[in-house]
C-alpha positions in Angstrom: 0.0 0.0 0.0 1.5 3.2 -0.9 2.2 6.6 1.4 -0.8 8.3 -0.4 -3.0 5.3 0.2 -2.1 5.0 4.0 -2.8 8.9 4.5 -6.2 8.9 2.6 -7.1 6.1 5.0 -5.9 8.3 8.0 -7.9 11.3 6.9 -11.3 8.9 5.9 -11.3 7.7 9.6 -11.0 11.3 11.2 -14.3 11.9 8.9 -12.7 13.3 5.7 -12.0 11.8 2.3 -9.1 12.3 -0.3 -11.1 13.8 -3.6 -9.3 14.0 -6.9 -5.6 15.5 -7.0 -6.7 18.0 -3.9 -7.8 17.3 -0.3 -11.9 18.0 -0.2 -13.0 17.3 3.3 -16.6 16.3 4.2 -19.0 18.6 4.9 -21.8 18.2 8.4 -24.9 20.1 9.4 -24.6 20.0 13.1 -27.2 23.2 13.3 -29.7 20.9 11.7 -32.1 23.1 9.6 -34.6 25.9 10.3 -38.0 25.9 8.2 -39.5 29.6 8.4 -41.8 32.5 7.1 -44.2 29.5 5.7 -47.9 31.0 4.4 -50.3 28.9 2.3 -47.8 28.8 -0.7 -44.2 29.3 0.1 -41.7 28.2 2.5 -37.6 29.7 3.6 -35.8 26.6 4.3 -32.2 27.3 6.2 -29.3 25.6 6.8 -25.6 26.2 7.6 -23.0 24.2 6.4 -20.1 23.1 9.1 -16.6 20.9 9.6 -17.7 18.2 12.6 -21.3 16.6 13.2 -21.4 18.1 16.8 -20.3 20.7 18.2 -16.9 20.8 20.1 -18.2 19.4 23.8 -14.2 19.1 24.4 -13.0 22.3 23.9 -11.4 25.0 26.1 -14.8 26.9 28.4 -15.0 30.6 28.4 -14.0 32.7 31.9 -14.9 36.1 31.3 -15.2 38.1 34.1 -19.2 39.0 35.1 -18.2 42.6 35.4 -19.1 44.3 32.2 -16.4 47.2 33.2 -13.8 44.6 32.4 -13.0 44.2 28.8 -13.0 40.8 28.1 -9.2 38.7 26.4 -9.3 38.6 22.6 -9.9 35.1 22.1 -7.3 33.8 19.4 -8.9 30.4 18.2 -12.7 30.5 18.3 -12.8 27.3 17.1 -10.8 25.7 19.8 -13.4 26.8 22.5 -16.3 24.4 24.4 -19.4 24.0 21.8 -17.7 26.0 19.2 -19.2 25.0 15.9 -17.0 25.9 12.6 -18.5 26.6 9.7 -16.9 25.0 5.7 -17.5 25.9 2.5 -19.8 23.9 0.2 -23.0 23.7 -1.2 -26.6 22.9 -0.4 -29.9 21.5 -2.3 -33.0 21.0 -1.1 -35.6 18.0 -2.1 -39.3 18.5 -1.0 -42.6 16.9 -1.7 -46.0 16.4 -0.5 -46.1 13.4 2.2 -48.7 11.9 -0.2 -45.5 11.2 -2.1 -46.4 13.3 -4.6 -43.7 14.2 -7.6 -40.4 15.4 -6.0 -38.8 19.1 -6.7 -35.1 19.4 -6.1 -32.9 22.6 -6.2 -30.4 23.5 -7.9 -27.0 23.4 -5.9 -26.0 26.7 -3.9 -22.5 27.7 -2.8 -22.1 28.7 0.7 -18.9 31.1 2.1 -17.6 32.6 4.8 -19.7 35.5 3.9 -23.0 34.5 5.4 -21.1 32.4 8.3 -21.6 29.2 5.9 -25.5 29.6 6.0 -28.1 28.9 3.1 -31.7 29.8 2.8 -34.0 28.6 0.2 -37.1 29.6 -0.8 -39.4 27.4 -1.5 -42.6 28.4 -3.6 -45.8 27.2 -5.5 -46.8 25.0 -2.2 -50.0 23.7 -1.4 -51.9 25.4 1.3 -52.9 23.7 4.4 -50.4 20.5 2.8 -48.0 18.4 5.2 -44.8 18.5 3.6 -41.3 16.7 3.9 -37.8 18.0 2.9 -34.7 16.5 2.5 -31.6 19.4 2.7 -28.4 17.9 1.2 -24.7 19.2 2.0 -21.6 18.5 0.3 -18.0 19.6 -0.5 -17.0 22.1 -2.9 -15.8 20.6 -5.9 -16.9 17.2 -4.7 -20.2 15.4 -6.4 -20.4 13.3 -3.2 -23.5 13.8 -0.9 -21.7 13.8 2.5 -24.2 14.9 4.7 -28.4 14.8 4.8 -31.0 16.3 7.3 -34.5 15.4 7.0 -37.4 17.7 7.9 -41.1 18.0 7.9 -43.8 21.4 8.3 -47.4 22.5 7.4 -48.4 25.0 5.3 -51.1 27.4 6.3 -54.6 26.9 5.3 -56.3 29.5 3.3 -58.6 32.0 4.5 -61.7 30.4 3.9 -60.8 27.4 4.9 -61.8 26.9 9.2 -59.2 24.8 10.7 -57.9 23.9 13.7 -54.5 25.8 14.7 -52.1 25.1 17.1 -48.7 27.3 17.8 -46.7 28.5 20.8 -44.1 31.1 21.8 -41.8 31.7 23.3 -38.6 34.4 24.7 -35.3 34.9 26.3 -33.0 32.3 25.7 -29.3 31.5 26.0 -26.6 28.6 26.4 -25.7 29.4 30.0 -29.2 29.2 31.2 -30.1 26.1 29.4 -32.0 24.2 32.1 -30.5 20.6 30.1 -26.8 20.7 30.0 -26.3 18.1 27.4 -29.5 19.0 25.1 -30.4 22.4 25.2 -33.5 24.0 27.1 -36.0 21.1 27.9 -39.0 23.0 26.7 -38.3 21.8 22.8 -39.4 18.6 23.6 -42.3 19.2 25.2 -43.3 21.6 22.5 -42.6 19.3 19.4 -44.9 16.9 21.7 -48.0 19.2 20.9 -48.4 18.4 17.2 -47.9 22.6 16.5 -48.7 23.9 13.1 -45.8 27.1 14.2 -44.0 28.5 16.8 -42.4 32.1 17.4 -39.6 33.2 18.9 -40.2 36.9 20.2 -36.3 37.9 20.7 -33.5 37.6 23.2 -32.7 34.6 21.2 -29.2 34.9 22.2 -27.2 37.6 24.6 -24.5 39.3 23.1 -23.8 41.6 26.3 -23.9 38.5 28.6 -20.2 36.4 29.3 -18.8 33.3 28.3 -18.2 35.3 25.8 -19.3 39.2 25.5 -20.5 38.7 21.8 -18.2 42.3 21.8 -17.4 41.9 17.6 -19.3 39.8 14.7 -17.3 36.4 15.1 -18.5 36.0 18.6 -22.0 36.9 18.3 -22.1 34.3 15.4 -20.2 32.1 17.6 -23.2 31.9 19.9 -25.9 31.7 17.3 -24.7 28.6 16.4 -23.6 27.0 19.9 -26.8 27.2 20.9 -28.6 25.7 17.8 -26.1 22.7 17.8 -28.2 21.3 21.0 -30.1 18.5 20.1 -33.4 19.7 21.8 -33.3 23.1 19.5 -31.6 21.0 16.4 -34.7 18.4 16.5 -37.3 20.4 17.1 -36.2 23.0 14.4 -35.9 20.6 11.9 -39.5 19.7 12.4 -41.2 22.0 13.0 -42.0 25.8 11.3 -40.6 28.9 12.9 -41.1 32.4 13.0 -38.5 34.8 14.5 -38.4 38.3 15.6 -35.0 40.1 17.4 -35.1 42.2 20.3 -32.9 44.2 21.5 -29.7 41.4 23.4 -29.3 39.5 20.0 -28.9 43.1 18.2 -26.7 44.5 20.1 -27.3 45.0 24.1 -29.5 46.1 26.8 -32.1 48.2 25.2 -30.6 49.2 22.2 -31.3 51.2 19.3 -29.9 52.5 16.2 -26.7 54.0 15.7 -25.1 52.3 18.5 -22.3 50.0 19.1 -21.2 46.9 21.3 -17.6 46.8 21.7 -16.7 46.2 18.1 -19.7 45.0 16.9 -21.3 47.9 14.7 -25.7 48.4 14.9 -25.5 47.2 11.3 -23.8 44.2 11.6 -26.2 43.1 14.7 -29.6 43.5 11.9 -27.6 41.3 9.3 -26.3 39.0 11.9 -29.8 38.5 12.7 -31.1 37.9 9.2 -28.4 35.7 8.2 -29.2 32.9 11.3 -32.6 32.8 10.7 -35.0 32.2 7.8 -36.0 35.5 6.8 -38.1 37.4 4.0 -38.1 41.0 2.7 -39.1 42.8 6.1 -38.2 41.5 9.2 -42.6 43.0 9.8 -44.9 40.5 8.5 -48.6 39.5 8.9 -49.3 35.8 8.5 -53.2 34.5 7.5 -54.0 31.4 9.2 -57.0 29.7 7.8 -60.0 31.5 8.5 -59.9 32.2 12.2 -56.5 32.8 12.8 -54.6 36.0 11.4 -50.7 37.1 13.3 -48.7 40.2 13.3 -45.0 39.8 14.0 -43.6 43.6 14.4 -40.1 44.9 14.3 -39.0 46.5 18.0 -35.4 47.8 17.2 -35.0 49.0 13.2 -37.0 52.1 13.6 -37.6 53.1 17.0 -36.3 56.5 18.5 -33.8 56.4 21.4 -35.0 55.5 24.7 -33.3 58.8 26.0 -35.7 60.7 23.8 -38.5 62.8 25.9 -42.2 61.5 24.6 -44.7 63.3 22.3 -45.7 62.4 19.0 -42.5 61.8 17.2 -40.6 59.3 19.4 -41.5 55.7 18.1 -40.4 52.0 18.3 -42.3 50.9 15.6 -41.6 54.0 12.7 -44.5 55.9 10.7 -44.3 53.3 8.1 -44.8 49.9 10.2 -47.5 51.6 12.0 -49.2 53.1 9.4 -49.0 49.0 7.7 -50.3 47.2 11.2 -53.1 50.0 11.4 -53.9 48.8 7.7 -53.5 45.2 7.5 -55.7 45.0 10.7 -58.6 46.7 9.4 -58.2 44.7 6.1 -58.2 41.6 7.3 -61.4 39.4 8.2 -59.7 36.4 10.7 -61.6 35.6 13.7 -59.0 36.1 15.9 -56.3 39.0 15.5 -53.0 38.3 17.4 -50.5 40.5 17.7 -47.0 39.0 18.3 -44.5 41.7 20.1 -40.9 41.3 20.9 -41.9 43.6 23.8 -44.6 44.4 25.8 -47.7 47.2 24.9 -49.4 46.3 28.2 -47.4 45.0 30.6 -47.2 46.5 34.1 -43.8 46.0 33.5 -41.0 46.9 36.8 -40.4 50.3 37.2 -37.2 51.5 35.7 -37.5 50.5 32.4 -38.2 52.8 29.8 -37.6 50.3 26.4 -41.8 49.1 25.8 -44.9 50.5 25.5 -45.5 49.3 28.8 -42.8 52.4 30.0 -43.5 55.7 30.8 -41.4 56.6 28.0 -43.4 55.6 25.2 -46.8 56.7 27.0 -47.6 58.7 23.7 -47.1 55.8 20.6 -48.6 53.5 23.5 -51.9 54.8 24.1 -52.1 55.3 20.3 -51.7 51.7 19.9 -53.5 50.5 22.6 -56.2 52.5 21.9 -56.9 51.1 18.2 -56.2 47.7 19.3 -59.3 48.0 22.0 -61.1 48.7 19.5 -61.2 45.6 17.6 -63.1 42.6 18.0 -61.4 39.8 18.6 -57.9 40.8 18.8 -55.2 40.1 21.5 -51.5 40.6 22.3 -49.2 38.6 23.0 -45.2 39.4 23.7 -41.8 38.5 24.8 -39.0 40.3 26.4 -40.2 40.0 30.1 -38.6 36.9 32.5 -41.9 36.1 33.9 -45.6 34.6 32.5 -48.7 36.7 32.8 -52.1 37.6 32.1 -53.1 41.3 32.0 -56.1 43.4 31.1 -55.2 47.6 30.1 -57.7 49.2 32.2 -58.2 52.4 30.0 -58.5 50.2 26.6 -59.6 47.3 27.6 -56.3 45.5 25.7 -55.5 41.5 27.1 -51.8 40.9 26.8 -50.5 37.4 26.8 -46.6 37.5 28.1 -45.1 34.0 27.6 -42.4 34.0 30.0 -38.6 32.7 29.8 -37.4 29.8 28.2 -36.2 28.2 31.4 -36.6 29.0 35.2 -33.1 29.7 36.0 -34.0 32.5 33.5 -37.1 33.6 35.3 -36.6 37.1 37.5 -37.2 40.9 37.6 -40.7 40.9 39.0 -42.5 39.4 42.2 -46.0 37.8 42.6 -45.8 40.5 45.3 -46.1 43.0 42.7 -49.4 41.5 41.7 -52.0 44.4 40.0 -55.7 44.7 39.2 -54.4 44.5 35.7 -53.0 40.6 36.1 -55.6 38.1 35.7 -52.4 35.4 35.9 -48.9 35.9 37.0 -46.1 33.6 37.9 -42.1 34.0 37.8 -41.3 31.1 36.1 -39.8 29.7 32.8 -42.1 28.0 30.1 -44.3 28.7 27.1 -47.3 30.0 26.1 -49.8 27.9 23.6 -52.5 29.1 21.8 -54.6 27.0 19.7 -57.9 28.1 17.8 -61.0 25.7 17.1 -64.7 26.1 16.6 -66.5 23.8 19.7 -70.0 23.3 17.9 -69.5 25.9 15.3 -68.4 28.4 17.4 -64.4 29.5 17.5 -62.7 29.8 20.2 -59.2 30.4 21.2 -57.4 28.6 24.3 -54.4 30.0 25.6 -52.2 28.2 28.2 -49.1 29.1 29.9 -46.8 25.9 30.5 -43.9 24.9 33.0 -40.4 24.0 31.6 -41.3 20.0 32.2 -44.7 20.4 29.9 -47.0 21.1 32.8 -50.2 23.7 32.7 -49.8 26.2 34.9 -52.9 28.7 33.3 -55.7 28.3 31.0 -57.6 31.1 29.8 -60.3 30.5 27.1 -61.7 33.6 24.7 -64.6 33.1 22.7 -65.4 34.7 19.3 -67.4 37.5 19.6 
């Protein structure tokens, strides 16, 4: 056996192969996939391309210092670290078909580069609406004709608007890899979630924390170096890969604590934190969308950070969080639209009470002004209800002036439940509880008549709330 034989054999059993006259190592997805954005026709399938099928469990951990005056040590090989996750070079197809194993449709190839962190998204289009559907995402090397690497995935697609149907969908906020409440998986709420048979699920923001250690996400490499520790855990990997997504930033994976435009984080510029953002997740044109769910469900997902005025600003008329334009398109699209039930899906609260101190929401005193506007109009419609992220703690609340009933979902685990106390109960809370979970909601007509049922769970899948609203 000759020298080049025996080292080909060396590199095939640490995973690679010898290709050709040059060395073409095999590609992995250890971020699984992410299906987003889906409607009654079209679909963003996402992937990311990397060198290992795991992520480095080995490697050296973080010790930055918990004192955010201290500027953290350059870290020198990113790659070297505890769940790092390098990304490769490659390309990516995608198969999909109805599960009635209906004709196939396969993409064309696409190249993926460092430019995009190794990511891919695909859009997929000309679906059947309210249509189970599988895919099949392929990875290999570039230059290589060799599949090296497969994930398999599954998602609906939304009815259409005439057609009454039962939905089911939950969301949830404020995540990150330190709090994980499952060491060796991920947070344990994925699980219980996939267990519910959901047609979606949200994500309202704080995906990650940029301006929280081990490591301050202070420049682009780090904050992507989070992104995809966290969605190499098998609880996230699976249940992404199943399941369709929908996800809005706030204001920790932009930048930091209560950000807005024209600011920086260490090294890491305002701009890079929106594409950042758009690059690890499925995404369409706006990051602002409204979604039609069959005929009794219709959701607005709303943008928090892009256009909002600083928080320093005094109030009146002109300061904003959600910009003339995005306002002006939710005030529209609500009137326009004939779903039973109007939810509207907020990185941050329009309700709350939130703890005194802040001044990021429309909860604050800060934003008094856009806030009454808001929850004024939003009073005024039938059938329509809020539901948001951003706070550490599950509730129920009723706006006394407007009559506005916000749903706030709570953390994604309970070591990442805090800022408030039961103690701090209000007339406004109908439920309150400083815990980690999820909130469900799932629309269905009992005897012809549609109702939606929300429920706030625990981290281990248990009810702790159930409040049931009936079409009026």
């Amino acid at each position: 056996m000759s020298r080049l034989q025996n080292y080909a054999i060396a590199l095939s059993t640490l995973g690679f192969a010898l290709i050709g006259a040059g060395n073409v190592y095999a590609v992995e997805m250890a971020n699984g996939i992410k299906i987003g954005e889906v409607n009654s026709t079209s679909a963003i399938i996402w992937t990311r391309l990397t060198k290992h099928a795991e992520r480095n469990i080995d490697g050296k951990p973080f010790t930055d210092s918990k004192d955010k005056r201290v500027k953290p040590k350059p870290v020198k090989d990113i790659d070297a670290m505890e769940a790092a996750v390098p990304g490769v070079q490659g390309e990516v197809r995608v198969t999909w078909s109805t599960t009635k194993r209906d004709a196939r449709s396969t993409s064309e190839w696409k190249k993926v580069t460092a430019k995009t962190d190794f990511t891919s998204q695909l859009k997929l289009k000309d679906l059947l609406p309210g249509t189970q559907y599988r895919v099949l995402v392929e990875g290999r090397a570039t230059g290589s004709d060799k599949v090296s690497c497969k994930v398999q995935g599954s998602f609906r697609t939304a009815p259409t608007a005439t057609q009454a149907a039962p939905i089911n969908f939950t969301v949830v906020t404020g995540q990150d890899y330190p709090r994980r409440d499952d060491l060796a998986n991920g947070h344990k709420i994925y699980p219980h979630m996939k267990g519910l048979d959901l047609n979606f699920f949200v994500h309202t923001g704080d995906i990650e924390y940029y301006d929280k250690p081990n490591p301050w996400a202070v420049n682009q490499a780090l904050a992507r170096f989070k992104w995809n520790r966290l969605y190499s855990m098998p609880n996230q990997r699976d249940f992404h890969n199943h399941t369709s997504s929908y996800f809005i930033k706030d204001d920790h994976d932009t930048l930091k604590n209560d950000s807005w435009p024209g600011q920086t984080y260490g090294d890491l510029t305002w701009e890079q934190g929106l594409n950042i953002f758009r690059e690890q997740v499925p995404m369409g044109e706006k990051t602002y969308r409204t979604i039609r769910w069959g005929k009794d469900l219709q959701i607005w997902l709303v943008e928090g950070r892009d256009f909002r005025s600083p928080n320093n600003m005094p109030d009146g008329p002109d300061k904003t969080i959600w910009g003339e334009e995005q306002k002006a398109w939710f005030y529209k699209t609500v009137k326009e639209s004939d779903a039973t039930f109007r939810i509207l899906i907020s990185p941050t609260p329009v309700v709350g009470p939130d703890r005194g101190g802040k001044n990021d929401n429309h909860a604050n005193k800060g934003f008094t002004h856009e806030g009454d506007e808001i929850r004024a109009f939003i009073g005024k419609q039938k059938n329509m209800f809020v539901v948001c992220g951003d706070r550490h703690w599950q509730y129920v609340s009723v706006d006394p002036k407007s009559g506005v009933r916000e749903y706030s979902c709570g953390p994604t685990s309970d070591k990442h439940a805090s800022g408030f106390s039961e103690r701090n109960r209000s007339d406004m809370h109908q439920y309150l509880k400083i815990k980690g979970g999820f909130l469900s909601v799932s629309i269905e007509r009992v005897n012809g008549t549609p109702k939606a049922t929300f429920r706030h769970y625990s981290t281990s899948g248990k009810v702790y709330n159930e409040d049931v609203q009936t079409a009026k």
